[in-house]
Residue frames as a rotation matrix with the C-alpha (Angstrom) as fourth column:
UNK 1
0.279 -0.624 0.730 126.88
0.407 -0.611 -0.679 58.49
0.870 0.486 0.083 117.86
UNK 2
-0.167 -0.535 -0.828 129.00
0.984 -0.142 -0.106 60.20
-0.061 -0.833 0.550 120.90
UNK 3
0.820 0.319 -0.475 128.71
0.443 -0.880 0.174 63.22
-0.362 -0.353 -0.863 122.15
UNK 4
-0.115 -0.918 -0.380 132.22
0.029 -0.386 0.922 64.08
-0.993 0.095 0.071 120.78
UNK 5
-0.757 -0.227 0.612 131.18
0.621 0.038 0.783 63.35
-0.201 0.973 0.112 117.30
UNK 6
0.302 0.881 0.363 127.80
0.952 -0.296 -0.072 64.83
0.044 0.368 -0.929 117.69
UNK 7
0.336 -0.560 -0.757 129.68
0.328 -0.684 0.652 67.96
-0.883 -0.468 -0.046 118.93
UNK 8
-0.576 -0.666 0.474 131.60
0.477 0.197 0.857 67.98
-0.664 0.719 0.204 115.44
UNK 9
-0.433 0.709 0.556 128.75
0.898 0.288 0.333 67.61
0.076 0.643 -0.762 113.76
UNK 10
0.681 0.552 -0.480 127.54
0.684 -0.714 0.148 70.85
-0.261 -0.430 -0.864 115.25
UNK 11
0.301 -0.677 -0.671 130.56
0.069 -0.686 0.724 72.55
-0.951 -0.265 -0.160 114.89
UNK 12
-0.735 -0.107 0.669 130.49
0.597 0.364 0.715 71.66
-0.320 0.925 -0.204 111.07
UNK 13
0.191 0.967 0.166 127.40
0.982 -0.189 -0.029 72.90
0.003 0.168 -0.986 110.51
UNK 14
0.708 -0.011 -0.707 128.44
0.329 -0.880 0.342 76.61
-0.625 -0.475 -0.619 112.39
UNK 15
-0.449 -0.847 -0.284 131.37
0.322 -0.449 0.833 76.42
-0.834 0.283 0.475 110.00
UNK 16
-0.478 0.581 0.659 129.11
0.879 0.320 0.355 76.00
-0.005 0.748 -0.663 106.94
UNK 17
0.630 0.773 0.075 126.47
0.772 -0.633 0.046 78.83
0.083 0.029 -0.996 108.12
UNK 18
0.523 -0.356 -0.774 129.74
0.224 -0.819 0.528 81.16
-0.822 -0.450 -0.348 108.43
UNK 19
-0.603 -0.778 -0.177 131.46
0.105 -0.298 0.949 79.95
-0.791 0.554 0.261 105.25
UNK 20
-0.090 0.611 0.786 128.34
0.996 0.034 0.087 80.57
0.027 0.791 -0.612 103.15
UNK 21
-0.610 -0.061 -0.790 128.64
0.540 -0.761 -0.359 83.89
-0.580 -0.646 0.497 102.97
UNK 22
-0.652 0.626 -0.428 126.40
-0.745 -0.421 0.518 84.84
0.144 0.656 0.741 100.22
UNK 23
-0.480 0.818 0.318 122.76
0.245 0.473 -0.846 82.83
-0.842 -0.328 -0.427 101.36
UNK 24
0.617 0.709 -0.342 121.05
-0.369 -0.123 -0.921 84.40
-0.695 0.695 0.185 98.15
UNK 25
-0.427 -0.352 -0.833 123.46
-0.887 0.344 0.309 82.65
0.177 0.870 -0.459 95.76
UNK 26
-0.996 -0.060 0.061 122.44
-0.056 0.997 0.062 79.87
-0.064 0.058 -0.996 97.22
UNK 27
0.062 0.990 -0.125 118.24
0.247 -0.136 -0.959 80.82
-0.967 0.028 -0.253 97.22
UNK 28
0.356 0.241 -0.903 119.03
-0.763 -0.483 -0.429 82.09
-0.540 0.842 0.012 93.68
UNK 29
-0.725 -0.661 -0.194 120.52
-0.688 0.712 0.143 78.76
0.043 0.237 -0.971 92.76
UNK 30
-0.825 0.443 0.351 117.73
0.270 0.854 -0.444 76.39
-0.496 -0.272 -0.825 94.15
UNK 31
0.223 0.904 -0.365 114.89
-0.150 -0.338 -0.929 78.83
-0.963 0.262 0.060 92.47
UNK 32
-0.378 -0.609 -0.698 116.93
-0.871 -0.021 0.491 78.85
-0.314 0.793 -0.522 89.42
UNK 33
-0.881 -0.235 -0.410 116.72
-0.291 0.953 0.079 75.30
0.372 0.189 -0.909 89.03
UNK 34
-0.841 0.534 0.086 113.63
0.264 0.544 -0.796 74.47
-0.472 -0.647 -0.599 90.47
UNK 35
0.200 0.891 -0.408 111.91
-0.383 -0.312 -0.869 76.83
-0.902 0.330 0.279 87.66
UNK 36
-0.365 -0.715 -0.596 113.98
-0.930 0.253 0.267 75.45
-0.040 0.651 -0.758 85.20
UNK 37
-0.944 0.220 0.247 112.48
0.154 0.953 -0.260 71.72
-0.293 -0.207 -0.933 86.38
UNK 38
-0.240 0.952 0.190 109.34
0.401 0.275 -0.874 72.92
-0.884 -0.134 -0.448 86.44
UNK 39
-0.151 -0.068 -0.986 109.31
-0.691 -0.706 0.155 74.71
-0.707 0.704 0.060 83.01
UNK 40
-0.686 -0.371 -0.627 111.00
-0.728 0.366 0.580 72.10
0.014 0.854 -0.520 81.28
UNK 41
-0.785 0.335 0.522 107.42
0.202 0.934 -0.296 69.83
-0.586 -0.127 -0.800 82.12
UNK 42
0.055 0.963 -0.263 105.31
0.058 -0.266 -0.962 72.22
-0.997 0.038 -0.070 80.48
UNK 43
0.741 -0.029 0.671 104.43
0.672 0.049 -0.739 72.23
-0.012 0.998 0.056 76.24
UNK 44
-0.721 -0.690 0.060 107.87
0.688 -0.703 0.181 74.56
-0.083 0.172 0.982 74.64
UNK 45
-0.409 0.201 0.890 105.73
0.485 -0.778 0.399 77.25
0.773 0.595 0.220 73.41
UNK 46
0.643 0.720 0.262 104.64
0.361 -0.587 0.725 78.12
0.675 -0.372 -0.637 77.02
UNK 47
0.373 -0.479 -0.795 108.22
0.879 0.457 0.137 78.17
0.298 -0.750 0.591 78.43
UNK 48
-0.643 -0.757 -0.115 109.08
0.757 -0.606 -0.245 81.32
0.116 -0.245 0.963 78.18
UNK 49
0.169 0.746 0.644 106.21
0.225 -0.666 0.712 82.95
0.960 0.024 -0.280 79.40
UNK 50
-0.110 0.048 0.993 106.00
-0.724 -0.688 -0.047 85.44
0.681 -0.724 0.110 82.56
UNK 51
-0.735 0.107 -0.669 106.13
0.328 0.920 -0.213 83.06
0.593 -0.376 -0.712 85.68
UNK 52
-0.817 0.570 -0.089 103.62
-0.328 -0.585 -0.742 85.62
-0.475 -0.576 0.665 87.18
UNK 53
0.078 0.874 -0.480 101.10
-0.992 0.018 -0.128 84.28
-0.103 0.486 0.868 84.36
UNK 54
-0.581 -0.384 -0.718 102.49
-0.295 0.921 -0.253 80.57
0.758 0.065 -0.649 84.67
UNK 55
-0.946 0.223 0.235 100.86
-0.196 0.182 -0.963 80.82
-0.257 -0.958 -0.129 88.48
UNK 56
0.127 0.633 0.764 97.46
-0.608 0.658 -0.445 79.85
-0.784 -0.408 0.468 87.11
UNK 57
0.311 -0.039 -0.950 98.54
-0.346 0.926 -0.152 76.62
0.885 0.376 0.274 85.74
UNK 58
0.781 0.302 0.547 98.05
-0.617 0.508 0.601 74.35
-0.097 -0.807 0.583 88.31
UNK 59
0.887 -0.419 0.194 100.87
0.426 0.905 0.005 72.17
-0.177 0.079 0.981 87.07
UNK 60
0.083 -0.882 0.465 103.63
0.458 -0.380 -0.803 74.51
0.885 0.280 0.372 86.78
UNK 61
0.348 -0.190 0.918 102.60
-0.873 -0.422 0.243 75.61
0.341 -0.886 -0.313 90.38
UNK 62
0.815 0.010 0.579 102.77
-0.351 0.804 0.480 72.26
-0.461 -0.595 0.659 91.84
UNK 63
0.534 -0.845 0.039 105.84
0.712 0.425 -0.559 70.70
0.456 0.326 0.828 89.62
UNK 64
0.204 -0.535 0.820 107.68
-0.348 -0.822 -0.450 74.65
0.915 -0.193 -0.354 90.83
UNK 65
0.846 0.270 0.459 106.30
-0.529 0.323 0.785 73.25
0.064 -0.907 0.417 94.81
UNK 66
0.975 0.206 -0.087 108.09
-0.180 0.955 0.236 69.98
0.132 -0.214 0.968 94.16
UNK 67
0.424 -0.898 0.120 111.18
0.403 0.068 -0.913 70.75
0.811 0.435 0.391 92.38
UNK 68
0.327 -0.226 0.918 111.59
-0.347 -0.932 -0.106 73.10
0.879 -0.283 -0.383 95.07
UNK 69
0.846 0.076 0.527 111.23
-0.520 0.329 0.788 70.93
-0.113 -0.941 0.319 98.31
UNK 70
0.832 -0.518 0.199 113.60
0.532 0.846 -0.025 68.36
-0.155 0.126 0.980 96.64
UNK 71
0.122 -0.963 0.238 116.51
0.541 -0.137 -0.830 70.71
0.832 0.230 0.504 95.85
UNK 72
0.097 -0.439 0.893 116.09
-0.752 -0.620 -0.223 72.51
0.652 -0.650 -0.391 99.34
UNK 73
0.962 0.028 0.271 116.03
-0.209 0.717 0.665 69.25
-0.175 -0.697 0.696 101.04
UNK 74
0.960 -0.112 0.258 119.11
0.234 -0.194 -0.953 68.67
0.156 0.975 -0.160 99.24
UNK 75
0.050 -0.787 0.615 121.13
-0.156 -0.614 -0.774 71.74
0.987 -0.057 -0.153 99.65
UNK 76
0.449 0.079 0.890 120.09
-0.785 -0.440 0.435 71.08
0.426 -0.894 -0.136 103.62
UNK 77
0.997 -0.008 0.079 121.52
0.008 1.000 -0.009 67.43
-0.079 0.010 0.997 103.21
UNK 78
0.758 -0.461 0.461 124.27
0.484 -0.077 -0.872 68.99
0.437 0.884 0.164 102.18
UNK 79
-0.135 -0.326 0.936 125.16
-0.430 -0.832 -0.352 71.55
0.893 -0.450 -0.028 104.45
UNK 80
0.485 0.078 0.871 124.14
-0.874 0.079 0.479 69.05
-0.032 -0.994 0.106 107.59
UNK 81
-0.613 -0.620 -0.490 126.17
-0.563 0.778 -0.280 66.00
0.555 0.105 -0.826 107.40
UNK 82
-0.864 0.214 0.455 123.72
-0.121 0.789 -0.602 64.32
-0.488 -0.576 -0.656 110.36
UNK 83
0.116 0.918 -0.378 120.37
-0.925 -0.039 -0.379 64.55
-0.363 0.394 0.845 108.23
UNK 84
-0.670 -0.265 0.694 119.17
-0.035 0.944 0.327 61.12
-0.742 0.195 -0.642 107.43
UNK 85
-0.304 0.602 0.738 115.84
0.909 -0.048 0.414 61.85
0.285 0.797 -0.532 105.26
UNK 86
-0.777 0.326 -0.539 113.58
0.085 -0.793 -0.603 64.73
-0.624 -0.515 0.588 104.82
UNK 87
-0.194 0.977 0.091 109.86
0.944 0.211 -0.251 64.82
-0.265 0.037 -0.964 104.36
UNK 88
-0.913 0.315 0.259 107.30
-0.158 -0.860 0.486 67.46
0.376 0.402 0.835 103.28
UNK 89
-0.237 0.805 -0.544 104.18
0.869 -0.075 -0.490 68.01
-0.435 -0.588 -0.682 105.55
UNK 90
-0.358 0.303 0.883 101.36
-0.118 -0.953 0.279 70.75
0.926 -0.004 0.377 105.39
UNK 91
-0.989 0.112 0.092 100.56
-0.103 -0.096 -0.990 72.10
-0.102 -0.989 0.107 108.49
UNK 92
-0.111 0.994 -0.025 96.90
-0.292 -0.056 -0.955 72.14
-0.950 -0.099 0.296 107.34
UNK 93
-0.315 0.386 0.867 94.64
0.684 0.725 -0.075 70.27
-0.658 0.570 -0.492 105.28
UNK 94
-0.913 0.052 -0.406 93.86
-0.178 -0.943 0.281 72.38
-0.368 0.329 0.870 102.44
UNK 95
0.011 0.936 -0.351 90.32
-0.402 -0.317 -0.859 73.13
-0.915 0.150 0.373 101.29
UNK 96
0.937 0.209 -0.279 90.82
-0.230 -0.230 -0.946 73.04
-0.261 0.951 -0.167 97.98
UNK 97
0.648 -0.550 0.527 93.49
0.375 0.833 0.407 70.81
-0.663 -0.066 0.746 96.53
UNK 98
0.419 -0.676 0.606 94.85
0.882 0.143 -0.450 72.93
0.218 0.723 0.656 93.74
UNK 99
0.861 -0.068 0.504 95.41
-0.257 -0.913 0.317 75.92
0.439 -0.402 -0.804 96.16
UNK 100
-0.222 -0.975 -0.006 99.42
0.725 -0.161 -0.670 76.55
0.652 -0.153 0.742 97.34
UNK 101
0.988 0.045 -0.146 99.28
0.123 -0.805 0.580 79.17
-0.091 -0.591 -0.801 100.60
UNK 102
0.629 -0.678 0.380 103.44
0.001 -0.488 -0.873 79.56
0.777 0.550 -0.306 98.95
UNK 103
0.474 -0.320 0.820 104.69
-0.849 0.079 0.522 78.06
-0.232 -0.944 -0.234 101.76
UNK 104
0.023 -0.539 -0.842 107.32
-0.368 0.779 -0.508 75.06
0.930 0.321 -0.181 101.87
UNK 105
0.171 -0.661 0.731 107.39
-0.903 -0.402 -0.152 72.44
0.394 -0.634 -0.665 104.87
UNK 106
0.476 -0.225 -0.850 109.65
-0.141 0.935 -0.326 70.15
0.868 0.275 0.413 105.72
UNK 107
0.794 0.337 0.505 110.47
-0.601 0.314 0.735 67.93
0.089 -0.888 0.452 108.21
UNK 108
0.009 -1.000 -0.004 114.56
-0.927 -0.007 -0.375 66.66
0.375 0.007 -0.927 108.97
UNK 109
0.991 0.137 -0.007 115.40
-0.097 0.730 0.676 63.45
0.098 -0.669 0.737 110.55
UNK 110
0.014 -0.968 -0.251 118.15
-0.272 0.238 -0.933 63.40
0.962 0.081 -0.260 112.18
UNK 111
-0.102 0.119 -0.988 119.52
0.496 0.867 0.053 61.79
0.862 -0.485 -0.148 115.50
UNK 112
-0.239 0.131 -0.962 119.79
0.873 -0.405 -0.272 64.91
-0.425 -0.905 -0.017 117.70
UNK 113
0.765 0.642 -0.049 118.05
0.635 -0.765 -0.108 68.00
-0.107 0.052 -0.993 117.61
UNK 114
-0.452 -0.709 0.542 120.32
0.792 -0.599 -0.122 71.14
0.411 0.374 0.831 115.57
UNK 115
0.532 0.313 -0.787 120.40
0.288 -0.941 -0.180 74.34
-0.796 -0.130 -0.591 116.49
UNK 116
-0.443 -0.695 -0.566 122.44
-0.191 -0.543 0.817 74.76
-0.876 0.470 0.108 114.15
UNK 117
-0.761 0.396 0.514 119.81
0.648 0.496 0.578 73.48
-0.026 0.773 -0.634 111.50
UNK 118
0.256 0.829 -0.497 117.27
0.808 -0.466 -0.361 76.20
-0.531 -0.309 -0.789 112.67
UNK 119
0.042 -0.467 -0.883 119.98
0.069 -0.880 0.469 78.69
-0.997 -0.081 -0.005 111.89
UNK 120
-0.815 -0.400 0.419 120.63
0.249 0.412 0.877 77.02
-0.523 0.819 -0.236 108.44
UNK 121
-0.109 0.981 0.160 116.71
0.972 0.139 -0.188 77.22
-0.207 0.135 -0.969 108.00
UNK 122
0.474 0.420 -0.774 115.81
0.403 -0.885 -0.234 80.58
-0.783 -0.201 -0.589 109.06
UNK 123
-0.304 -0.271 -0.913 118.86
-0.483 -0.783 0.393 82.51
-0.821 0.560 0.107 106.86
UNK 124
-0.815 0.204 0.542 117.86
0.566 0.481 0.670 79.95
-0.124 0.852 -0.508 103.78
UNK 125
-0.007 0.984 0.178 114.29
0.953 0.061 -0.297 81.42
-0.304 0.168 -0.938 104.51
UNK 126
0.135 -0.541 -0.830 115.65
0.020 -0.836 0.548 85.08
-0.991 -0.091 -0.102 104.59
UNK 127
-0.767 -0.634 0.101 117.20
-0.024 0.185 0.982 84.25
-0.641 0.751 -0.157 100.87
UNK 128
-0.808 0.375 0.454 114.63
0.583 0.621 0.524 82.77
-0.086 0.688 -0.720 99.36
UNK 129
0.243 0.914 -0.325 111.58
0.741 -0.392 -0.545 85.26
-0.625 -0.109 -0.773 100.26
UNK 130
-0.253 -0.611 -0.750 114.29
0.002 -0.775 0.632 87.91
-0.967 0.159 0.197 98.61
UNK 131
-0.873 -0.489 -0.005 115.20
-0.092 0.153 0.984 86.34
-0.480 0.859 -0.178 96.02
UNK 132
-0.440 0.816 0.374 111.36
0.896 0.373 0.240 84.95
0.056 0.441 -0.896 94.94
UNK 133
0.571 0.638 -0.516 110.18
0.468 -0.770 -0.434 88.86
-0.674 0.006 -0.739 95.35
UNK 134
-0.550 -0.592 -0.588 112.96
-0.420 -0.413 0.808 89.93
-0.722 0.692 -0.021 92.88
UNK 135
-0.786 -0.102 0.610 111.67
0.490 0.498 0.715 87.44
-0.376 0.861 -0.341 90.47
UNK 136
-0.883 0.334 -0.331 108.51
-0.460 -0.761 0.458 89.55
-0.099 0.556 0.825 90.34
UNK 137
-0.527 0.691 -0.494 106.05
0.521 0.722 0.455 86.34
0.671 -0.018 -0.741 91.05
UNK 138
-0.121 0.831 0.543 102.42
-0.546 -0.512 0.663 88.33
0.829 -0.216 0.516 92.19
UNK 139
0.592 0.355 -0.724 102.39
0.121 0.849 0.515 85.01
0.797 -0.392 0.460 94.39
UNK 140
-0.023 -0.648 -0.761 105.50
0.986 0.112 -0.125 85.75
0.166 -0.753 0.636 96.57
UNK 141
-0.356 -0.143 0.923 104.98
0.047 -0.990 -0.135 89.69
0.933 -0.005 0.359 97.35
UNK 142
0.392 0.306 0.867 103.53
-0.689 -0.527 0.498 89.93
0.609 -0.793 0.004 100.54
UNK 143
0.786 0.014 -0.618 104.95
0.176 0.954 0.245 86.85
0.593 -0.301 0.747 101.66
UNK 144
0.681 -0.557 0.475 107.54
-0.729 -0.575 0.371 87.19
0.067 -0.599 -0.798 104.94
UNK 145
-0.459 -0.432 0.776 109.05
-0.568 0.815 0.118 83.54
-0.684 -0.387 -0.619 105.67
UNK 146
0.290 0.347 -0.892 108.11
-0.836 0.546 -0.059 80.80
0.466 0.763 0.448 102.55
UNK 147
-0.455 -0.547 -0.703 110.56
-0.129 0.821 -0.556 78.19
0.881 -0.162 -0.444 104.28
UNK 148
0.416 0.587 0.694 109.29
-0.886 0.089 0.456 75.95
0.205 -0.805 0.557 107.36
UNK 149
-0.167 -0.668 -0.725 111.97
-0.403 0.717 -0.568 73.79
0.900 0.197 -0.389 108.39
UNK 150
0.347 0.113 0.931 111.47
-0.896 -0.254 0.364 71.32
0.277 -0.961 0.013 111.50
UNK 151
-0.509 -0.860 -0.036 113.54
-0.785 0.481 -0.391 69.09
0.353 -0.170 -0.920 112.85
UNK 152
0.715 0.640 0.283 112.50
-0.692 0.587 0.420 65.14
0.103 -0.496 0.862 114.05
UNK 153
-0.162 -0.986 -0.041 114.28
-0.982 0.165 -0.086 62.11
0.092 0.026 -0.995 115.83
UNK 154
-0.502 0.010 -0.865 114.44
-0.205 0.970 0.131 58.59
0.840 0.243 -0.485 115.60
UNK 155
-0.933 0.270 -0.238 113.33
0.260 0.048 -0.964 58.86
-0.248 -0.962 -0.115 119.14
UNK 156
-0.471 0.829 -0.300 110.28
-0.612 -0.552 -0.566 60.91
-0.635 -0.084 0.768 118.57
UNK 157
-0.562 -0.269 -0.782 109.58
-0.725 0.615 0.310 58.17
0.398 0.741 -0.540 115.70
UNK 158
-0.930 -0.308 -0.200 109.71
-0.018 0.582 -0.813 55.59
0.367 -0.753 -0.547 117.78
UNK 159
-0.743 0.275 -0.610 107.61
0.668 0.269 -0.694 56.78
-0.027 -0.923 -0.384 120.01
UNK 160
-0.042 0.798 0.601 104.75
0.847 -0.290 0.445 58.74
0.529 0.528 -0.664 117.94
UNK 161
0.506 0.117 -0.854 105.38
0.584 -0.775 0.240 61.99
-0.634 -0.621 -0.461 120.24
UNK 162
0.182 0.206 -0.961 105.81
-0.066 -0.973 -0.221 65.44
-0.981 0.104 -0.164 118.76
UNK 163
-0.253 -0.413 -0.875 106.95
-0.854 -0.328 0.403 65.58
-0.454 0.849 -0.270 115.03
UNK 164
-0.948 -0.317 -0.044 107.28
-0.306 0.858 0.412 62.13
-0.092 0.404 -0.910 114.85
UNK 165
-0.217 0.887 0.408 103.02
0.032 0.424 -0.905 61.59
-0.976 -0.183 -0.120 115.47
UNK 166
0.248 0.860 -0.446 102.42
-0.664 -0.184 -0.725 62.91
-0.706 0.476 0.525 112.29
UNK 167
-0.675 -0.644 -0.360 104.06
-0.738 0.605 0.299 59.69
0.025 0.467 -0.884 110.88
UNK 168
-0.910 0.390 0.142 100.74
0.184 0.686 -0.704 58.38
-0.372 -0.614 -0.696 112.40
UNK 169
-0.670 0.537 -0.513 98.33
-0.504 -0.836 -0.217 60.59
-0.545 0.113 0.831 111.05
UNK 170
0.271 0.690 0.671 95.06
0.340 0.583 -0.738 59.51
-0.900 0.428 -0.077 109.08
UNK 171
0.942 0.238 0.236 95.62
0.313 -0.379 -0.871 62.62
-0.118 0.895 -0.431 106.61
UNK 172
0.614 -0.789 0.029 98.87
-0.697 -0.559 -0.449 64.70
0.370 0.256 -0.893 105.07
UNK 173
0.614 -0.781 0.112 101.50
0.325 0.379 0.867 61.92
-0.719 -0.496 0.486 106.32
UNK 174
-0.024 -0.826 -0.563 105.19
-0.499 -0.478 0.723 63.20
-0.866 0.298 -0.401 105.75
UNK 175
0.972 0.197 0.128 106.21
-0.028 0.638 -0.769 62.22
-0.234 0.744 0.626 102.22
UNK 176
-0.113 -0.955 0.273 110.12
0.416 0.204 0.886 61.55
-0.902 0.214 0.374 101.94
UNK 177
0.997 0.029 -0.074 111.54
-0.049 -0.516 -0.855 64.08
-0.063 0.856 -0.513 99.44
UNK 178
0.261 -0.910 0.324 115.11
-0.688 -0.410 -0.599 63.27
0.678 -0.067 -0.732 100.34
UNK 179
-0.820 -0.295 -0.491 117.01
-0.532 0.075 0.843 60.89
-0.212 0.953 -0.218 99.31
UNK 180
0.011 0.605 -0.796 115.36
-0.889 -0.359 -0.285 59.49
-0.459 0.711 0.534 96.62
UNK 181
-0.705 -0.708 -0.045 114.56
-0.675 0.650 0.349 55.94
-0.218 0.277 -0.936 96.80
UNK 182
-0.415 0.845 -0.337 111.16
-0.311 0.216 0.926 55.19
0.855 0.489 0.173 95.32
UNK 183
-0.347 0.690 -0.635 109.34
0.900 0.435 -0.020 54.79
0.262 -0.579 -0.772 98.32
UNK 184
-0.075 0.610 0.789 106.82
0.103 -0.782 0.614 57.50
0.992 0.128 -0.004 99.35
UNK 185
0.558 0.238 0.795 106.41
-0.736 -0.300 0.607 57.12
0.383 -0.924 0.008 102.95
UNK 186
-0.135 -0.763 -0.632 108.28
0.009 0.637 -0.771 55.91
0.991 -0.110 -0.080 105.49
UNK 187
0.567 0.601 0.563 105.62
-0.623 -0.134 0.771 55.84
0.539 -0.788 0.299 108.20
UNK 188
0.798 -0.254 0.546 107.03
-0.285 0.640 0.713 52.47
-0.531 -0.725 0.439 110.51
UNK 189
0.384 -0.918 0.103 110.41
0.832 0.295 -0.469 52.12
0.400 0.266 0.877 108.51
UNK 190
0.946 -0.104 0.306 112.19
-0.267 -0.785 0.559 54.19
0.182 -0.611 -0.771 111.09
């Protein structure tokens, strides 16, 4: 890609993070929908219960988790035109598998490093902590920043260095949540 298109591509992006001018329609959109997914896995008679008492089912946390990554990966597909996949990583092994620390991160591929994707990140994160303390979930109240967006290139890939190592990893390797094309990992398909 050229520096003249990648340029574009940047300047697209800046137009995007100016014409969105309402970030919580769009954090009240992806939660929307993302409890809505995860509801609609659980027996009817438990759907319309408090999502504050939903939080200990272990499967309505983790189906909420999923739906979630996959429709902010998405909306960020969406809103970046150079994104080629995006992954979901924890930063840390967790202790205890059915434990959530209500955090979300994911991991971009694209061909050159965005600032303008950081920006896109951060105010998404901004939205979404709002919006998920409005809903009144016991789980998101103290919480400052839920979103953890970070950016990797084909380069870094390549060449198992920063982002791209943990494509190497023994444990937690990225899982491709975006797009959707039945393959789980895409460790050495690069």
């Amino acid at each position: 890609m050229s520096n003249i298109n990648i340029l574009r591509n940047e300047e697209s992006v800046v137009q995007v993070v100016q014409s969105l001018k309402d970030f919580r329609q769009a954090a009240n959109d992806l939660c929307g929908k993302a409890l809505n997914d995860a509801k609609g896995q659980l027996h009817p008679l438990l759907r319309n219960v408090e999502v504050d008492s939903l939080d200990r089912r272990y499967e309505f946390v983790l189906a909420f988790k999923l739906a979630l990554e996959r429709r902010i990966a998405q909306k960020l597909a969406a809103w970046q035109p150079g994104v080629q996949a995006v992954f979901t990583f924890d930063k840390t092994w967790m202790k205890h598998p059915k434990s959530w620390d209500s955090s979300i991160h994911l991991l971009v591929k694209v061909p050159r490093l965005s600032e303008a994707l950081k920006t896109l990140g951060r105010k998404l994160d901004r939205s979404l902590v709002k919006h998920l303390k409005q809903l009144g979930w016991s789980r998101f109240r103290t919480c400052r920043s839920i979103l953890d967006v970070q950016q990797v290139t084909p380069n870094e890939l390549r060449h198992g260095i920063s982002y791209g190592a943990m494509f190497c990893a023994v444990y937690n390797i990225p899982v491709k949540v975006w797009p959707q094309n039945g393959r789980r990992h895409e460790g050495s398909r690069r």
